[in-house]
N, C-alpha and C positions, 0 to 999 in steps of 0.2 A: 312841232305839232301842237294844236290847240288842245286844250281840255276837252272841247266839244267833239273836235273829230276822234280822239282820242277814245271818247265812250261811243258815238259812232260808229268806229271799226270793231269797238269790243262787240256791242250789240252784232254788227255786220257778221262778223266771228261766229259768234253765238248761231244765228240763224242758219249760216254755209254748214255748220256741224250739223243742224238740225233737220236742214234738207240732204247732209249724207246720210244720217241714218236712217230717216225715213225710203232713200231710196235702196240702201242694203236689204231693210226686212221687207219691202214690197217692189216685188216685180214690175207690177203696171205703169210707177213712176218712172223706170229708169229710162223709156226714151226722152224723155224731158232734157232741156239744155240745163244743165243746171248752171251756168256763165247767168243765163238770161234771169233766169228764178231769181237768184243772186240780186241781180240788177232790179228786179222789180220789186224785190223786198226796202232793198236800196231806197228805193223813191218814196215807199213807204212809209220809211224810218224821218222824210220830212215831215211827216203829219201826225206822227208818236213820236214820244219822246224815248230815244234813245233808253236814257234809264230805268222806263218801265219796262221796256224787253231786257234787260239782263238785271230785274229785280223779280221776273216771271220764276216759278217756281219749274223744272221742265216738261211738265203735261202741259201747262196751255198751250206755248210756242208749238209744241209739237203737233198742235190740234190744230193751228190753225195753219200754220207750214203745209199740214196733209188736206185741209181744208182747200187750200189755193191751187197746191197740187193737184188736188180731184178739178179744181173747175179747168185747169190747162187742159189735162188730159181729156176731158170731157169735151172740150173747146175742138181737139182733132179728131173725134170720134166720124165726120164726115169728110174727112180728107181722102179717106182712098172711094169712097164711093161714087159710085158711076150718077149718070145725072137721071137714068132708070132707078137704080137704088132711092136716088135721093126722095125721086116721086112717091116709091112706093112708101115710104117711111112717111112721107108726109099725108099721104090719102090713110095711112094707119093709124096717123094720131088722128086728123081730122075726123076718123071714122067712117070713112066711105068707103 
């Protein structure tokens, strides 16, 4: 194993922990896949550099972990609803 994947998985490591305990102390999160979370931090970690995430002290990772987590969750907030629902949500923002 290279050096590079080597801090790779440290960093990958780092963050899987980071999305368990964010989902232990908050409910909201745990329907989440966390495989996928996982994966998409993954892809992340091509555009940061591995060593700055596991040189983070653990409040940022955390902030931004719970960050990403709110937009997923927020992303299925119109999953179960009907296509009635969905209208009226939208005539309520638009104000009508």
């Amino acid at each position: 194993m290279t050096q590079t994947s080597v801090k790779t998985n440290t960093a990958i490591t780092r963050i899987s922990e980071t999305i368990d305990r964010v989902m232990e102390r908050e409910n909201i999160y745990q329907e989440l896949d966390q495989n996928q979370l996982i994966q998409s931090f993954s892809k992340l970690l091509d555009k940061v550099s591995p060593e700055i995430v596991s040189s983070l002290d653990d409040e940022r990772p955390t902030k931004k972990v719970r960050g990403v987590m709110s937009i997923e969750v927020l992303s299925t907030i119109f999953d179960d609803f009907t296509p009635e629902q969905i209208e009226m949500f939208n005539a309520v923002v638009e104000g009508k």
